[in-house]
C-alpha positions, 0 to 999 in steps of 0.5 A, spaced: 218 956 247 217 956 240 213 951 236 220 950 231 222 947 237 217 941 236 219 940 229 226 941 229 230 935 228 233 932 234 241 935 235 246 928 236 254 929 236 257 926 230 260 919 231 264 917 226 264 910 227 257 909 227 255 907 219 248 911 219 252 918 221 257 916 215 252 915 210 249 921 211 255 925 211 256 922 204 249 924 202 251 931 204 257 930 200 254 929 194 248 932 194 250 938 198 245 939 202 243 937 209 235 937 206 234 929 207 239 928 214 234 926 219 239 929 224 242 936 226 250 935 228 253 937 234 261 938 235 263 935 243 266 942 243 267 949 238 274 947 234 272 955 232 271 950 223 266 949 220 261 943 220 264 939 214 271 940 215 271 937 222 266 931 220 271 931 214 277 930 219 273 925 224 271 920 217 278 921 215 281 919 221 277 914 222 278 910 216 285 911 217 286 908 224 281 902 222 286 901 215 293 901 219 291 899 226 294 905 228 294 905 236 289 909 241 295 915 245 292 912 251 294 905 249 301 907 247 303 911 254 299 905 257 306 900 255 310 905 255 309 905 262 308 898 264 315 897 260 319 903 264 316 899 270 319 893 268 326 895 267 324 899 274 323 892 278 329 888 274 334 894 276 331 893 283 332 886 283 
Protein backbone atom coordinates (compact mmCIF):
# COMPACT_ATOMS: atom_id res chain seq x y z
CA UNK A 1 0.00 0.00 0.00
CA UNK A 2 1.41 3.56 -0.82
CA UNK A 3 1.85 6.12 1.78
CA UNK A 4 -0.65 8.60 -0.52
CA UNK A 5 -3.15 6.42 0.36
CA UNK A 6 -3.01 7.60 4.00
CA UNK A 7 -3.20 11.46 2.86
CA UNK A 8 -5.70 11.17 0.01
CA UNK A 9 -8.98 12.69 0.55
CA UNK A 10 -11.55 10.32 1.12
CA UNK A 11 -13.45 9.43 -2.29
CA UNK A 12 -17.50 10.02 -1.57
CA UNK A 13 -20.52 9.66 -4.50
CA UNK A 14 -21.62 12.88 -5.04
CA UNK A 15 -25.36 13.78 -3.93
CA UNK A 16 -26.74 16.38 -5.24
CA UNK A 17 -29.40 17.07 -2.51
CA UNK A 18 -26.62 17.42 0.17
CA UNK A 19 -25.91 21.18 0.31
CA UNK A 20 -22.19 20.53 1.73
CA UNK A 21 -21.53 18.68 -1.82
CA UNK A 22 -23.13 21.56 -3.73
CA UNK A 23 -21.35 24.12 -2.12
CA UNK A 24 -18.09 22.90 -3.19
CA UNK A 25 -19.15 22.10 -6.68
CA UNK A 26 -19.86 25.82 -6.51
CA UNK A 27 -16.54 26.59 -5.20
CA UNK A 28 -14.99 24.49 -7.97
CA UNK A 29 -17.05 26.67 -10.60
CA UNK A 30 -15.71 29.37 -9.49
CA UNK A 31 -12.38 29.09 -8.98
CA UNK A 32 -11.86 26.07 -11.04
CA UNK A 33 -9.91 24.34 -8.85
CA UNK A 34 -10.55 21.00 -6.89
CA UNK A 35 -7.60 22.67 -4.42
CA UNK A 36 -9.96 23.30 -1.25
CA UNK A 37 -12.50 20.28 -1.93
CA UNK A 38 -11.82 18.39 1.32
CA UNK A 39 -13.31 15.26 -0.84
CA UNK A 40 -12.79 13.36 -4.08
CA UNK A 41 -15.93 12.72 -5.99
CA UNK A 42 -17.15 9.48 -7.43
CA UNK A 43 -20.10 8.81 -10.15
CA UNK A 44 -22.23 5.30 -8.80
CA UNK A 45 -21.22 4.29 -12.25
CA UNK A 46 -19.02 5.41 -15.50
CA UNK A 47 -21.38 7.46 -17.80
CA UNK A 48 -18.19 7.47 -20.09
CA UNK A 49 -18.41 12.10 -19.32
CA UNK A 50 -16.32 13.61 -17.57
CA UNK A 51 -16.71 14.72 -13.86
CA UNK A 52 -17.97 18.32 -14.14
CA UNK A 53 -20.40 17.66 -16.82
CA UNK A 54 -22.38 15.10 -14.84
CA UNK A 55 -22.31 16.99 -11.57
CA UNK A 56 -23.42 19.79 -13.82
CA UNK A 57 -26.40 17.78 -14.60
CA UNK A 58 -27.23 16.12 -11.35
CA UNK A 59 -27.24 20.14 -9.66
CA UNK A 60 -29.19 20.96 -12.47
CA UNK A 61 -31.63 18.41 -12.36
CA UNK A 62 -31.96 18.66 -8.65
CA UNK A 63 -32.66 22.16 -8.69
CA UNK A 64 -35.42 21.52 -11.40
CA UNK A 65 -37.17 18.94 -9.67
CA UNK A 66 -37.15 20.63 -6.16
CA UNK A 67 -38.88 24.20 -8.41
CA UNK A 68 -41.60 22.50 -10.46
CA UNK A 69 -42.09 19.20 -8.11
CA UNK A 70 -41.78 17.32 -10.88
CA UNK A 71 -42.64 13.60 -9.99
CA UNK A 72 -40.07 10.64 -9.40
CA UNK A 73 -40.76 7.98 -12.45
CA UNK A 74 -41.27 5.37 -10.12
CA UNK A 75 -44.10 7.46 -8.24
CA UNK A 76 -45.80 8.03 -11.82
CA UNK A 77 -45.91 4.26 -12.99
CA UNK A 78 -47.11 3.67 -9.17
CA UNK A 79 -50.53 5.61 -10.03
CA UNK A 80 -50.76 4.88 -13.16
CA UNK A 81 -50.82 1.13 -12.03
CA UNK A 82 -53.15 1.41 -9.12
CA UNK A 83 -55.51 3.54 -11.78
CA UNK A 84 -55.71 0.58 -14.47
CA UNK A 85 -56.46 -1.58 -11.22
CA UNK A 86 -59.35 0.31 -10.33
CA UNK A 87 -60.90 0.48 -13.80
CA UNK A 88 -59.97 -3.35 -13.57
CA UNK A 89 -62.12 -3.83 -10.40
CA UNK A 90 -65.01 -1.57 -11.59
CA UNK A 91 -65.30 -3.44 -15.00
CA UNK A 92 -65.19 -6.70 -12.86
CA UNK A 93 -68.04 -5.59 -10.73
Amino acid sequence: MSKLDFFNRPWVQFDASNKEHRKIFNQFKRTMSWGHNPYRFILPEDPGFDLVSVLDKAVLSYYMDKEFGLPLPVETARKDVQKVRKMVDKRAD
